[in-house]
N, C-alpha and C positions, 0 to 999 in steps of 0.2 A: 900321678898328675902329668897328663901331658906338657910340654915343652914347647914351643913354638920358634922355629930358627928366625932368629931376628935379619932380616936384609935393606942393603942399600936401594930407596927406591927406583934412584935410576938404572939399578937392574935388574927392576920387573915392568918398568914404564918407560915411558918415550914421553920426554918434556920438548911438547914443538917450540923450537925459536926460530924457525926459517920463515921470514914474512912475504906477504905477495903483495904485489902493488895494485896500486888502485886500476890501473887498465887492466888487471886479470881477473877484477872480480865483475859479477854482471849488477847493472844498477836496483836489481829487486833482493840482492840476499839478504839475507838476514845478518843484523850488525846487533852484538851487544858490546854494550863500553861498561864499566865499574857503576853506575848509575843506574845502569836494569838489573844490577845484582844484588837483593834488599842482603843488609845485615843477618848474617846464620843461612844466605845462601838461597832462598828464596828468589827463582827471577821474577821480576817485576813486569816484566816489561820487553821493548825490543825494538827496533827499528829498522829500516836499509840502508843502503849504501847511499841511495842517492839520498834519502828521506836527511842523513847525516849528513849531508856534503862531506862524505870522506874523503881527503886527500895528501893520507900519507900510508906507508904499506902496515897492514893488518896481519893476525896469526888468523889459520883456518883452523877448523876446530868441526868434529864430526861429534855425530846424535853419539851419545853415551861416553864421550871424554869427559874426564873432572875440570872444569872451570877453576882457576885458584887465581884467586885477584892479590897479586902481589907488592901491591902498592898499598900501604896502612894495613897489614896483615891483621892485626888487632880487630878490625872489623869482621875476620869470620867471613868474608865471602867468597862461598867456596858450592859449588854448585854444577851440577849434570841436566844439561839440554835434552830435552826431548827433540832436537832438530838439529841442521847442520847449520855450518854460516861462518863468518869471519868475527874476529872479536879484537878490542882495545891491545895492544902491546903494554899492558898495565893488566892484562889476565892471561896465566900461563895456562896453554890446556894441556894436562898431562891423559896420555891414552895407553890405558892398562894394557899389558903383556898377556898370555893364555896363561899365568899362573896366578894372576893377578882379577879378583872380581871388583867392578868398577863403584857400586858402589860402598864395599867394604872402605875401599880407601876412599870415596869421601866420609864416612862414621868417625873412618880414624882419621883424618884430617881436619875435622872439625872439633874436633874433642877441644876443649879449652888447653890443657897443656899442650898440647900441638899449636894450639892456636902461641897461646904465650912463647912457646920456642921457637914460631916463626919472626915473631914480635923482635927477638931476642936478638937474631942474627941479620936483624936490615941492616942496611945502611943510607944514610943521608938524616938531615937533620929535620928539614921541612916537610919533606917529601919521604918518610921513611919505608923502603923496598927490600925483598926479600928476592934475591937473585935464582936467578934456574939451576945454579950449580949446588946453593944453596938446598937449594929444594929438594933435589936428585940426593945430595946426601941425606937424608932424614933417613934413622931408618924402623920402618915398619915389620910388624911380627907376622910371619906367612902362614898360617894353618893352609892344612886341605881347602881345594877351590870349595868342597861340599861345607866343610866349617864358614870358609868365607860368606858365603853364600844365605846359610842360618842365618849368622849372627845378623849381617846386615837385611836379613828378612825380619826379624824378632827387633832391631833401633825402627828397620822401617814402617811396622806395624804401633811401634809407639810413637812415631813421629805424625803418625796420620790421626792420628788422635788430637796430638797440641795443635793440627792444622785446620780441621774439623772446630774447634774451640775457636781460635783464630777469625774463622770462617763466620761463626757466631755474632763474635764480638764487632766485627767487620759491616754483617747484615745489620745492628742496630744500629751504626753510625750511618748506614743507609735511610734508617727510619728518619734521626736527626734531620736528617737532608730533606725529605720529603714533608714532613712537619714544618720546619721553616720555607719551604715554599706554599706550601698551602695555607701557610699563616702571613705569609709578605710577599708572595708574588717573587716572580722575575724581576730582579732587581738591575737589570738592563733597562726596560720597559716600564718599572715601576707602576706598575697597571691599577695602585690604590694609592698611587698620587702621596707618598707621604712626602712629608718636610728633607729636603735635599742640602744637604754641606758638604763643607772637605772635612777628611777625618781628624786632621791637626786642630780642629775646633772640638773636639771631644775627648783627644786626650787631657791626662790631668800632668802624666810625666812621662817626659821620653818624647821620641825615640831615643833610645840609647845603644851604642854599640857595647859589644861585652866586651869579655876576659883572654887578653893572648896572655899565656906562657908557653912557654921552651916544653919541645918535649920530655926533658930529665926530669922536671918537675909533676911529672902524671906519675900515676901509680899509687900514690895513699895521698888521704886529706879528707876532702868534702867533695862530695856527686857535685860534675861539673856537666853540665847538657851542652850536647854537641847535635851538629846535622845528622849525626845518625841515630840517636836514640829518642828522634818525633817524626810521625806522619803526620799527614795535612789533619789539624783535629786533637792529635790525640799524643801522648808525652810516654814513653816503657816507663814502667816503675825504676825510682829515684836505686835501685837495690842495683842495677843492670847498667847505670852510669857510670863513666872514667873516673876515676878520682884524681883529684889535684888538691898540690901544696898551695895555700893562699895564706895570707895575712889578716888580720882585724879589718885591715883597713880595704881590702879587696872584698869582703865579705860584705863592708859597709858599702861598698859604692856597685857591685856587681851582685848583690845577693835576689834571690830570686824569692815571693812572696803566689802566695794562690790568689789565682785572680789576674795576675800580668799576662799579659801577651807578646809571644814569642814569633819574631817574622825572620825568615831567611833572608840574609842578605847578598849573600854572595854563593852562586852553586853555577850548574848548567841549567838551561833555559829551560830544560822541563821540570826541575824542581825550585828554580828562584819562586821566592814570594812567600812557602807555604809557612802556613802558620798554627798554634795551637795556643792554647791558655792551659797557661801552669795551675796543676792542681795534685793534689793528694801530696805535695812537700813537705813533709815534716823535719825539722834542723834546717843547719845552715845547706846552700845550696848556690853554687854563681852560673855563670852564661857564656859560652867562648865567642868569640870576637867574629866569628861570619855567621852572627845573628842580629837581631837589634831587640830590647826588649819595650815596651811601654805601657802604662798603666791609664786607663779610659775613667773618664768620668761621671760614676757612676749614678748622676742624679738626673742624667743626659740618654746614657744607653749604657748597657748593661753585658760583659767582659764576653759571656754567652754567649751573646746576638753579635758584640762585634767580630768575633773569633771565627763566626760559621760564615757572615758577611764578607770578612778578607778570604776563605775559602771557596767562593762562588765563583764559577766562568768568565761573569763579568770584572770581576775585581782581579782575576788571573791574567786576563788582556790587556787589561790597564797597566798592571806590573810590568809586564814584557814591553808593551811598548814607549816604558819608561827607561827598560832595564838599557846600560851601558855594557858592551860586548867588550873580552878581552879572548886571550889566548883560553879556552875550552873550559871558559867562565863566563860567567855573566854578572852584572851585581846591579840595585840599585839605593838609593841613601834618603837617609831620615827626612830627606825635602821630597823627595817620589809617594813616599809612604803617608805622611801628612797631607799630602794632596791629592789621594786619592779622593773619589766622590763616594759620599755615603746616604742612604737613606736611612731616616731615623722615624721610625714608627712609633706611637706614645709608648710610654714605659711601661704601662698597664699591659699590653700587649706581649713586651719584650718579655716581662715581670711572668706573665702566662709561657710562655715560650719554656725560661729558666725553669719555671716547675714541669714542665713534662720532660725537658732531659735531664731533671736529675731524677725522673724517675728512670729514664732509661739507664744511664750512667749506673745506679743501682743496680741492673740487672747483670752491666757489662762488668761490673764490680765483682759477682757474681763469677762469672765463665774467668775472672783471670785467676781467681784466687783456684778456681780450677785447672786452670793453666798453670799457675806455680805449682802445683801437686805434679799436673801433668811432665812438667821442665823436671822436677827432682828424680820422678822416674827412670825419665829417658836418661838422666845425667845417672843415676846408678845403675841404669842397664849397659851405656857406653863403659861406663872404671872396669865394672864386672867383667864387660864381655872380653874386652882386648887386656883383661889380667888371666884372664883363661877361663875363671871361673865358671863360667855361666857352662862350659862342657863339662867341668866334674858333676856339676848337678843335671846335668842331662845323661851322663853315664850311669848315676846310681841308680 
């Protein structure tokens, strides 16, 4: 069985911390911050310099460095640009050495024990970070650049699969979209005239702010949903959530039910406001504190039609130019959200609406439970390949 010398990886990498200031960069580059980096690494997203109003010094970062977002390392974002550009000083770019293939070590730096051992050695309480010195000592297993090479062709041909799936599930919430326009109109314009209110007259409870605890307290209990386990629409399975220590009485007053509606409350200005309705919860389950949760009244409009309605253009303008700006947040409060305007089309309507996405919802039901197949694979190709394994069976 071969061996693999184990090494420090600051000496096969270059962890940049040398920043440049904002007069040295040009106002068109490309700016990512921790917010265009989805959860497992996926970028979202991107902006510029100017598009950001940046105005403090930045890391540079070239096409094929590892992106490692060292701020809440738990979240796994960890990610290789197809382009160059400057990024948040809350993401380290580490850029592989010639015995080092670039994306072998992001395979291995994603791995959830990596993940957990970066977890492990942050520091701060609120804000918990994973330092550069930190990082540089990790140490990774070096096969041949050609082993390297494999292995991360063989994670990256199974990764393109769960993406493919993804992509799927993605296109029918697209359908969603287009069915509730075509069923209610531009709800800017409101162009079939339905009956107009503020939303605070359709809730039945809430808004309510959720659940702070201490970071000590994560780690085992009950799935606690955070900002990062919903996009606008749609919640990860309850299996992929933080867990947290709570009490009866925590569970009584922050427990989350199908059917409630889940709004951001406090993020940056391109993710404040989004929202989704809790479903497939089964047990206990609460809500952390920079969300708000509330439950609609269902003989008025119906949790479906509200959840896609707080999702639209128009009710995303609204939100912002309610929201109160702070330091590289935004937030707004249960009097914003109650006031926003809402169209409410007869229930009959709405009632039609709910049965065609749970037919869809059926199908995306479908592509995740493939996607869970898909996750376990790639999770036993990853233990396999960086325990050597996956070359003794390539040898026989």
């Amino acid at each position: 069985m071969t061996r693999w010398k184990n090494v420090e990886l600051g000496s096969v990498a270059t962890i940049v911390r040398s920043a440049i200031a904002p007069s040295e960069m040009s106002p068109d580059e490309t700016y990512l911050a921790l917010e265009h980096i989805e959860r497992g690494g996926r970028i979202i997203g991107s902006s510029t310099i100017a598009g950001s109003e940046v105005s403090s010094p930045k890391f540079s970062f070239n096409e094929g460095d590892v992106l490692y977002g060292k701020l809440r390392p738990y979240l796994g974002k960890i990610a290789i640009p197809g382009f160059s550009g400057v990024c948040s000083t809350d993401i380290l770019p580490v850029r592989p050495g010639s015995l080092l293939d670039g994306r072998y070590l992001l395979h291995f730096l994603r791995q959830p024990r990596m993940v957990e051992l970066a977890n492990s050695r942050t520091t701060g309480a609120n804000l918990p970070r994973i330092s550069p010195g930190e990082l540089a000592r990790f140490e990774i297993p070096l096969p041949s650049l050609s082993e390297q090479k494999r292995l991360a062709s063989a994670l990256d041909q199974a990764d393109a699969l769960r993406v493919k799936c993804r992509q799927a599930i993605a296109l029918l919430d697209d359908l969603v979209d287009s069915i509730f326009h075509s069923m209610f109109g531009d709800p800017r314009s409101n162009p079939m005239a339905w009956e107009t209110c503020r939303f605070g007259s359709l809730i039945a409870l809430g808004p309510q702010n959720g659940l702070y605890k201490p970071s000590g307290d994560y780690g085992s209990g009950v799935p606690i949903l955070r900002i990062d386990s919903f996009q606008q629409g749609s919640l990860s399975a309850t299996s992929e959530w933080r867990q947290v220590r709570v009490d009866s009485g925590d569970v009584e007053r922050y427990g989350l039910a199908n059917g409630d509606i889940i709004v951001n409350r406090v993020n940056s200005r391109t993710h404040l406001g989004k929202s989704a309705m809790v479903s497939g919860v089964d047990g206990d389950a609460v809500f952390e504190s920079n969300m708000m949760r509330l439950r609609v009244n269902e003989h008025a409009i119906l949790p479906v039609y509200a959840e896609r309605f707080l999702g639209t253009p128009f009710i995303k303008a609204k939100i912002l130019e309610a929201a109160k700006d702070a330091v590289n947040q935004s937030s707004v409060n249960q009097g914003d959200i109650k006031g926003l305007p809402f169209n409410v089309p007869p229930i009959e309507l709405q009632q039609e609406f709910d049965r065609r996405v749970r037919s869809i919802r059926r199908q995306q039901a479908l592509h995740r439970t493939q996607l869970t197949a898909l996750h376990e694979l790639f999770a036993s190709l990853q233990q396999r390949g960086f325990a050597d394994e996956l070359w003794d069976y390539g040898a026989a």
